[in-house]
VOPAGU-2260 file (C-alpha; in pm, 1 decimal, decimal comma):
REM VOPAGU-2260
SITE   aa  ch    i         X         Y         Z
SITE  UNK   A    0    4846,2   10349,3    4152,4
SITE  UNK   A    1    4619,9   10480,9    4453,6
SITE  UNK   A    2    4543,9   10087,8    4509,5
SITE  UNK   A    3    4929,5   10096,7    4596,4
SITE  UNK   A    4    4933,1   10386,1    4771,3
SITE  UNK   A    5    4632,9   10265,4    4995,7
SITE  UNK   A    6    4765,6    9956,8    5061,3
SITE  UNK   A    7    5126,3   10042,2    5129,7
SITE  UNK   A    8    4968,7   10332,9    5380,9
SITE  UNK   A    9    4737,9   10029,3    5589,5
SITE  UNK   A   10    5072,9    9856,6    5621,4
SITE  UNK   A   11    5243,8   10198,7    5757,5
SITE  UNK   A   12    4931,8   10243,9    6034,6
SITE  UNK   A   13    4887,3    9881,5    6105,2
SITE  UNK   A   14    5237,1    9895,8    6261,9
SITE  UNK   A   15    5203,8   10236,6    6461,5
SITE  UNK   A   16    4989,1   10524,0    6482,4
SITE  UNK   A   17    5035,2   10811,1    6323,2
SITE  UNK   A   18    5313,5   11017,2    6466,8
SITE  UNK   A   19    5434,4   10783,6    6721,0
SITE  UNK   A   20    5816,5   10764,1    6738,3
SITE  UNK   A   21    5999,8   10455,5    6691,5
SITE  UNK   A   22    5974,8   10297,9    7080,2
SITE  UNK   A   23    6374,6   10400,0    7196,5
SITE  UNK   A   24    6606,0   10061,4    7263,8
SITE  UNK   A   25    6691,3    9978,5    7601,9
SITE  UNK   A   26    7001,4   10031,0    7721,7
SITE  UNK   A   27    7220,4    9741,3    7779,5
SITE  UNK   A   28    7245,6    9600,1    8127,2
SITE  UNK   A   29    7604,4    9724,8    8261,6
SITE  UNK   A   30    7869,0    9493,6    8350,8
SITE  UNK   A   31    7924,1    9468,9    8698,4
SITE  UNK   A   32    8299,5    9534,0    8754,6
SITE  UNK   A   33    8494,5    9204,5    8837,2
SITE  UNK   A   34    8627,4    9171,4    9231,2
SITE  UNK   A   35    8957,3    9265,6    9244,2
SITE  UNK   A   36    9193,4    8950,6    9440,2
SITE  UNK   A   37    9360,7    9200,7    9634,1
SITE  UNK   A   38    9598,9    8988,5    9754,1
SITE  UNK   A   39    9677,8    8836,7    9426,0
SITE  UNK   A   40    9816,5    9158,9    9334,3
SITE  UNK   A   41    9955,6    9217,7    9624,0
SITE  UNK   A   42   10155,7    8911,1    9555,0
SITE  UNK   A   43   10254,7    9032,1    9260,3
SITE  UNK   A   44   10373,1    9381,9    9330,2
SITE  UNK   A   45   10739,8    9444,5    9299,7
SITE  UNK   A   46   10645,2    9781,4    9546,9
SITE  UNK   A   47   10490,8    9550,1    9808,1
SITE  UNK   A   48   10802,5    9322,6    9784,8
SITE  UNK   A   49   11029,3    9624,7    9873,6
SITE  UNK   A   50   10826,9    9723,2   10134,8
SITE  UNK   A   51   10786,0    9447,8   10303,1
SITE  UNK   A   52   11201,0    9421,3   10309,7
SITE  UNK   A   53   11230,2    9724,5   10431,8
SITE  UNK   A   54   10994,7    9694,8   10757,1
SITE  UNK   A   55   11142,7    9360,8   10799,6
SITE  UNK   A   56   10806,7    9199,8   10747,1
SITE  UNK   A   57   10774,9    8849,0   10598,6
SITE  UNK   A   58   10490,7    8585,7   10475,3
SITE  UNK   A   59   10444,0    8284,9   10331,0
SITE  UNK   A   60   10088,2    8068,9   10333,4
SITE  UNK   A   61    9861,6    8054,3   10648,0
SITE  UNK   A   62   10215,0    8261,9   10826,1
SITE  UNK   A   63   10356,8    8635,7   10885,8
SITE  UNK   A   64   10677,3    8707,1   11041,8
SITE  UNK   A   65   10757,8    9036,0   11166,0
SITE  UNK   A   66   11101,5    9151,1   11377,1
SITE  UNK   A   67   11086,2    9385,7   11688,9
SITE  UNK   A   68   11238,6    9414,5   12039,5
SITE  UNK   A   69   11128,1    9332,9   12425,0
SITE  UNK   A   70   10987,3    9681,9   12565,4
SITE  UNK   A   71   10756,4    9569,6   12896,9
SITE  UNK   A   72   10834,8    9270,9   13063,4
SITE  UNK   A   73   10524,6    9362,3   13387,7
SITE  UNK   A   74   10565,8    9554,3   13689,2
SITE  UNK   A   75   10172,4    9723,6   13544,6
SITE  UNK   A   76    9883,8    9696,8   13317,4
SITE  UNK   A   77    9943,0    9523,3   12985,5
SITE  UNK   A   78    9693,6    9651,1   12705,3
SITE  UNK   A   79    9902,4    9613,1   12336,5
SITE  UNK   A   80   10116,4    9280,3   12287,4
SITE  UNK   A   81   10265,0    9434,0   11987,3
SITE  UNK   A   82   10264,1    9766,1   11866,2
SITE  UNK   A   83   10452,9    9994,8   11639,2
SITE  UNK   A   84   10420,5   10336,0   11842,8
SITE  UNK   A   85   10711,5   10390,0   12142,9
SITE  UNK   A   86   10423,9   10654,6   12296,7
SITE  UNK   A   87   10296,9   10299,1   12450,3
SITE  UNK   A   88   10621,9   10152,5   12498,6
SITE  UNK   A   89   10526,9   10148,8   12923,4
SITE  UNK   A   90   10244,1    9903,1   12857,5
SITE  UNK   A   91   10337,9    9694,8   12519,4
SITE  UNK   A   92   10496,7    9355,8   12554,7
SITE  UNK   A   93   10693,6    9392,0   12157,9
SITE  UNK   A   94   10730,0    9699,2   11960,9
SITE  UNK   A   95   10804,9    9591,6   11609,7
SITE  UNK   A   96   11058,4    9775,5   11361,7
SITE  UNK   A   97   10899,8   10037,7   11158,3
SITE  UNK   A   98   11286,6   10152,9   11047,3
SITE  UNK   A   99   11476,7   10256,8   10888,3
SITE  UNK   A  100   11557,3   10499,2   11094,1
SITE  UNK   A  101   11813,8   10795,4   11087,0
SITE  UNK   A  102   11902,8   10775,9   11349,9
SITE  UNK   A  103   12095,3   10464,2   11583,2
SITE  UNK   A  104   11768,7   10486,1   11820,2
SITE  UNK   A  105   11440,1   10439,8   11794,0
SITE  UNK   A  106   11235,3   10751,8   11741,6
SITE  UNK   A  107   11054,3   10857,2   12014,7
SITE  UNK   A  108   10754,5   10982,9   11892,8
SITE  UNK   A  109   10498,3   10823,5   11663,5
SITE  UNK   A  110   10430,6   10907,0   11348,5
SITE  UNK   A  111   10224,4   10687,5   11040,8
SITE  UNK   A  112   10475,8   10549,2   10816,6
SITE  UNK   A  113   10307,8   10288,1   10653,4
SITE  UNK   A  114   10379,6    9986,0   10863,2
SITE  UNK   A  115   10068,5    9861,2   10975,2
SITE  UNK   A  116    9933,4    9905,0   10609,9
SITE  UNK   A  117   10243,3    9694,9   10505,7
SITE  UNK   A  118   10183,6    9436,1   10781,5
SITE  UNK   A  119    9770,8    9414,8   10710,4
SITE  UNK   A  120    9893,1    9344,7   10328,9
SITE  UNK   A  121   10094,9    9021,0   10469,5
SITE  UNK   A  122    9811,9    8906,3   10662,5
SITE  UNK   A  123    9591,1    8961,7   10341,1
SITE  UNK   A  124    9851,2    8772,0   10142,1
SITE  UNK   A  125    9881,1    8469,2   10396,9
SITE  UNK   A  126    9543,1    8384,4   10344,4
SITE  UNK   A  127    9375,0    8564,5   10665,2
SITE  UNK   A  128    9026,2    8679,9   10605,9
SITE  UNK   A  129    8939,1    9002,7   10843,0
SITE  UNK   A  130    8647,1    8965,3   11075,4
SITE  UNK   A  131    8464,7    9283,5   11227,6
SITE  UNK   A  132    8630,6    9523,5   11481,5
SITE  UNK   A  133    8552,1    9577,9   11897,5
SITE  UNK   A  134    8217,9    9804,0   11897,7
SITE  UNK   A  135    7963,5    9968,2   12132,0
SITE  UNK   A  136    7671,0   10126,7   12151,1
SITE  UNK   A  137    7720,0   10503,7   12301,3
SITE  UNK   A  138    7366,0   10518,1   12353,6
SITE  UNK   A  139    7321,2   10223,1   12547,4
SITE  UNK   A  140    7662,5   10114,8   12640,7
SITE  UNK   A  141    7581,7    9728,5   12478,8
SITE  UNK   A  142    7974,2    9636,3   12383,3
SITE  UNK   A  143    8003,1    9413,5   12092,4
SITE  UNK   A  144    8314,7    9175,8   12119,3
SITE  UNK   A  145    8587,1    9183,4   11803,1
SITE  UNK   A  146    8514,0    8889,1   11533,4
SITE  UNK   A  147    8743,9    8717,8   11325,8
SITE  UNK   A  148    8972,5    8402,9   11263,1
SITE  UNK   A  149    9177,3    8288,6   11570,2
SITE  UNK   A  150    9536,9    8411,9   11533,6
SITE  UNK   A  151    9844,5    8186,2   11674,6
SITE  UNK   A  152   10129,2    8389,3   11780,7
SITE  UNK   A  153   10399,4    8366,3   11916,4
SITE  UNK   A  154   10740,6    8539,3   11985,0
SITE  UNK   A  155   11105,8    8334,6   11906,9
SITE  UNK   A  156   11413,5    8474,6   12131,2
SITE  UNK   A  157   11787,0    8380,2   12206,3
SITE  UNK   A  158   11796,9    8271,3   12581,6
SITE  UNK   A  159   12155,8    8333,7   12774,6
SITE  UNK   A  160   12299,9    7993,8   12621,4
SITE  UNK   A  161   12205,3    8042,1   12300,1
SITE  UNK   A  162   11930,7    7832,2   12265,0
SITE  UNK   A  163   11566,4    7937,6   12088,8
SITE  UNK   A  164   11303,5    8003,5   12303,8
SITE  UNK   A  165   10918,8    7961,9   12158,2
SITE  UNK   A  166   10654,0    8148,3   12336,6
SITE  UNK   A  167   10316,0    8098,9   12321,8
SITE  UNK   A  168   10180,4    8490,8   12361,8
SITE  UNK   A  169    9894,0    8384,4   12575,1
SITE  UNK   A  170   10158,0    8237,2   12821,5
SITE  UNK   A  171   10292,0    8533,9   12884,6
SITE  UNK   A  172    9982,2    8728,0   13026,8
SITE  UNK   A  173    9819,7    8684,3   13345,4
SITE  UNK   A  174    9431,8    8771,8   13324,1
SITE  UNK   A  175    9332,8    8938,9   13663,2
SITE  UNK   A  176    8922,6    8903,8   13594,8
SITE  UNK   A  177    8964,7    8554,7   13564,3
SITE  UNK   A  178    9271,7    8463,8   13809,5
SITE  UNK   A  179    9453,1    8312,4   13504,4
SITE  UNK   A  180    9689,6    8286,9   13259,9
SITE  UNK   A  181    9570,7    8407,4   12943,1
SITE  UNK   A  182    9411,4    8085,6   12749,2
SITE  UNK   A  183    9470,2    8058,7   12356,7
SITE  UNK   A  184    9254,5    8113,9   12146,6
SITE  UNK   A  185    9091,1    8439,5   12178,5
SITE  UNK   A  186    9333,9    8643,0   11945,1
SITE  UNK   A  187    9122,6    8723,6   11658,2
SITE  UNK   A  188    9252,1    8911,5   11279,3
SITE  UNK   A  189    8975,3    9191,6   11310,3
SITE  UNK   A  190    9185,0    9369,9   11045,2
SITE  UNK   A  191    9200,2    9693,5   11193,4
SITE  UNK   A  192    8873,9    9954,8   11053,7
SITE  UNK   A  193    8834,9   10254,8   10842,1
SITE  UNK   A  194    8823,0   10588,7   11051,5
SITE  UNK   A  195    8652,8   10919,6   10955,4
SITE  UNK   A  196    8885,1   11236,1   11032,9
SITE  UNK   A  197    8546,0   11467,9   11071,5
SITE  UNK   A  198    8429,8   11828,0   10919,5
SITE  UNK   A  199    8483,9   11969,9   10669,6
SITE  UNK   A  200    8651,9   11664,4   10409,6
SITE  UNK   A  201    8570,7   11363,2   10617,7
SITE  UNK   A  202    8909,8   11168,6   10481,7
SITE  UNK   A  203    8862,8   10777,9   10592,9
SITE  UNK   A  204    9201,2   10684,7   10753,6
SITE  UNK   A  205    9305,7   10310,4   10790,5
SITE  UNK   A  206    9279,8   10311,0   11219,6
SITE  UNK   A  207    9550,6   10092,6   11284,2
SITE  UNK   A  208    9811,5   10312,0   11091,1
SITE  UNK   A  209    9667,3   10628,6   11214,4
SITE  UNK   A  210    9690,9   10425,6   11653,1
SITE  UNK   A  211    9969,2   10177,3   11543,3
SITE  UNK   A  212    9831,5    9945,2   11705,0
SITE  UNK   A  213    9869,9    9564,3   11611,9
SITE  UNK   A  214    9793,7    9318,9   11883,1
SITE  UNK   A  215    9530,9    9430,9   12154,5
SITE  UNK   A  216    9473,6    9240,8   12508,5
SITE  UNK   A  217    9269,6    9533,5   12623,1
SITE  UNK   A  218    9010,9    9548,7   12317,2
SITE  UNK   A  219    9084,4    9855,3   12076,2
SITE  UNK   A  220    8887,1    9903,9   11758,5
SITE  UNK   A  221    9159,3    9987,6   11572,0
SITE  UNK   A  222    9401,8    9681,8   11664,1
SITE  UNK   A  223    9453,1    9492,3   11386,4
SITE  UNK   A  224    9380,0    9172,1   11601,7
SITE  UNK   A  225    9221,2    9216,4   11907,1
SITE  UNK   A  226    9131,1    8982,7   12220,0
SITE  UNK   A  227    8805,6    8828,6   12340,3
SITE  UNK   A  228    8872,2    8647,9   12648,2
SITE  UNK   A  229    8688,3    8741,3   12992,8
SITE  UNK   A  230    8799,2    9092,1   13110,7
SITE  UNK   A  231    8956,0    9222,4   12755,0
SITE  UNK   A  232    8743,7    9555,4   12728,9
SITE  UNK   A  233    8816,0    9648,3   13129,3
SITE  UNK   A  234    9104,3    9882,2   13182,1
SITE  UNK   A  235    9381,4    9723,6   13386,4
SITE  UNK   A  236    9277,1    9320,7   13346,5
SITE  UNK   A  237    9630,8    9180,2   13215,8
SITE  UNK   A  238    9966,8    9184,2   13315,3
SITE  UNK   A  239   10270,2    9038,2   13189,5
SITE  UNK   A  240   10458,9    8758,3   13326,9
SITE  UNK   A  241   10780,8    8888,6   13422,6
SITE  UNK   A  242   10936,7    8562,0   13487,2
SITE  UNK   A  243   10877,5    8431,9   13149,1
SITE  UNK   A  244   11009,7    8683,1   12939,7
SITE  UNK   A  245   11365,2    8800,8   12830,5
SITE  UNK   A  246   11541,6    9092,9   12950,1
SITE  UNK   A  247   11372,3    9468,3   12793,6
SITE  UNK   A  248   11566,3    9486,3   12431,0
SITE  UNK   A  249   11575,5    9143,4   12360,3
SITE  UNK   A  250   11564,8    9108,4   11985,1
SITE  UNK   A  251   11267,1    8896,2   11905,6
SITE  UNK   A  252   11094,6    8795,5   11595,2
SITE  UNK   A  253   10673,9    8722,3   11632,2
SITE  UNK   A  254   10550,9    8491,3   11444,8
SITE  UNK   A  255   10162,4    8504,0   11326,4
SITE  UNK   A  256    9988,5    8229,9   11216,6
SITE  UNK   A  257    9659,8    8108,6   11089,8
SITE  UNK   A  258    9745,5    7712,7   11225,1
SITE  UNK   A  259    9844,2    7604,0   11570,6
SITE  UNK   A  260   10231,8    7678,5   11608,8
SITE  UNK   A  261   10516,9    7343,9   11653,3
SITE  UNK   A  262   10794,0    7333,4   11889,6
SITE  UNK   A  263   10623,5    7571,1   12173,0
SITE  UNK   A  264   10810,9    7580,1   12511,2
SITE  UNK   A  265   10632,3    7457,7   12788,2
SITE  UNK   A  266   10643,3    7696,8   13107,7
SITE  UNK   A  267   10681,6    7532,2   13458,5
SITE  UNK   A  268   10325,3    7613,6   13648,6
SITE  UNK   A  269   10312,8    7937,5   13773,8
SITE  UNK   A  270   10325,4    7889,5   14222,3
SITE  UNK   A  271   10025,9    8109,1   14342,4
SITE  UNK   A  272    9952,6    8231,5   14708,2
SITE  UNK   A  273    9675,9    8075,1   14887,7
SITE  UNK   A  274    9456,9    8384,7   14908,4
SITE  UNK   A  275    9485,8    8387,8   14494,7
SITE  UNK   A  276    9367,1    8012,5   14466,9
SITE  UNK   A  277    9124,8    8131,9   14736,7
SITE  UNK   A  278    8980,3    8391,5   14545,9
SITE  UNK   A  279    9001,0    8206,7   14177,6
SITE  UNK   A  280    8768,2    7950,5   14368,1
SITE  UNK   A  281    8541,4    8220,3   14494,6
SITE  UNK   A  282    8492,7    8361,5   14140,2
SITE  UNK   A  283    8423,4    8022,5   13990,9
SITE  UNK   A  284    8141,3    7955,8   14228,7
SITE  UNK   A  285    7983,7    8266,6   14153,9
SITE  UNK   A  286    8015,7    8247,3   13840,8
SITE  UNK   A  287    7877,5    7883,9   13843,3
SITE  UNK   A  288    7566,6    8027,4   14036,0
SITE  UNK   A  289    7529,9    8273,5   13692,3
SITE  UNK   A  290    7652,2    8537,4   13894,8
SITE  UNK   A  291    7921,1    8782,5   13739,1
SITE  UNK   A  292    8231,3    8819,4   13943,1
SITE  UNK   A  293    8358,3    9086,7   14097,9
SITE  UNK   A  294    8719,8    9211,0   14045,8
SITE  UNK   A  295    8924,9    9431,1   14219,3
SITE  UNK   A  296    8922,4    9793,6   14097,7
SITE  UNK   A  297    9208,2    9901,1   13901,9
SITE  UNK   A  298    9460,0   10053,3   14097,3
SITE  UNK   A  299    9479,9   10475,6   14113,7
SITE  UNK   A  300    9633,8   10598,1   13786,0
SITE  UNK   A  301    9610,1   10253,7   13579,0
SITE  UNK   A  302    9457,8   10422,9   13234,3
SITE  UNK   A  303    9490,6   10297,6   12840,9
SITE  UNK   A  304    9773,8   10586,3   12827,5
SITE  UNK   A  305    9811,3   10817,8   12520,0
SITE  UNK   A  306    9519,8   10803,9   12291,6
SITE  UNK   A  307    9230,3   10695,5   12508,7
């Protein structure tokens, strides 16, 4: 009997010493949470359906449509090509429907309805991938140029006989650093940024609901694309082409897309003075030399308006 007890006692201390706890199990490794396919469920959402009816707002693969009206057509500085807000009615080339309204009119003032959201879910829906907004550095002024996917637009219109009318936006713009129409290209799906409201709850706002902004030429962090041709982040660098676009409350519908747009109209050549052609040369020899160019100052009272 003590033979047994001896023996069954070795076996006890052979496996751990005496008064050692059993060594506790490891927790299991946690499950990283799947990605949610945002715009697979946006896709699927009845909600986003409705909404997207209601704002007048439309998509399909690689494409967004959206519906809106003719509010600039020049006569001074361009710096949104499409916005929701009327507060920058004076210096946007389209301001898009954000109805309905209760009124016959447009309201005057701004206010965040949801619209940009609704349009940044099409875009996320259609396939576009957002890129990284216009930055700087406030300590040493460095500016860091918007990145993201080229974005094709372009605005559709009923001329006076009837007939459709396909603009190319960059057509419409006339760049002033670089004595040129605005080249394609350089219209990039930033999609928009986040944007701390301060002390005491910091709330994170989506920016381009909060500015309503939706198509920058003069770069704007919150645009939900934004522009990085030659002269985008100076003040007062574009101006519409008055000659090439309808009368102010044209009904238009602007068409975003991720390929190169069919069935564009070509614009006659624009005639320029001799002293322009004069001074387009002068810049292109500077900047051939690796010079930078100098342009004009902005006129007295030229500013980015409400909001700057």
């Amino acid at each position: 009997m003590r033979r047994a007890v001896a023996i069954t006692l070795l076996g006890l201390l052979a496996g751990r010493s005496v008064g050692q706890e059993p060594a506790p199990k490891e927790p299991a490794p946690k499950e990283e949470p799947a990605p949610v396919d945002v715009a697979k469920v946006l896709r699927e959402s009845k909600e986003f359906a409705e909404t997207c009816k209601r704002f007048k707002i439309s998509w399909e693969e690689d494409l967004v449509r959206a519906t809106g009206e003719i509010a600039y057509v020049g006569g001074g500085p361009c710096e949104y090509i499409v916005n929701v807000s009327p507060a920058k009615a004076h210096e946007t080339i389209v301001l898009l429907d954000s109805g309905p309204w209760t009124t016959k009119r447009r309201p005057a003032g701004a206010r965040m309805n949801g619209y940009a959201t609704c349009l940044n879910n099409a875009f996320l829906c259609a396939g576009f991938k957002p890129g990284r907004p216009f930055r700087w550095n406030e300590e040493t002024g460095e500016i860091f140029p918007p990145e993201g996917e080229p974005v094709h637009i372009a605005f559709e219109w009923k001329d006076e006989q009837n007939a459709q009318i396909r603009a190319r936006v960059p057509d419409l713009l006339w760049n002033y650093r670089t004595i040129e129409v605005m080249q394609p290209g350089h219209l990039v799906y930033t999609g928009s940024m986040m944007v701390d409201e301060g002390p005491p709850d910091h709330k994170m706002w989506f920016g381009a609901e909060i500015d309503r902004l939706i198509v920058a030429c003069y770069s704007t962090s919150t645009a939900l694309i934004d522009n990085t041709e030659e002269g985008a982040s100076e003040n007062g660098t574009y101006e519409a082409i008055p000659a090439r676009l309808p009368e102010l409350g044209t009904r238009v519908t602007v068409l975003f897309s991720r390929k190169p747009l069919e069935g564009l109209t070509e614009f006659k050549p624009l005639e320029l003075p001799e002293e322009v052609l004069a001074e387009r040369k002068r810049r292109a020899e500077e900047k051939a030399k690796g010079e930078t160019p100098k342009a004009p100052a902005p006129e007295e009272g030229e500013g980015r308006g409400e909001g700057e």
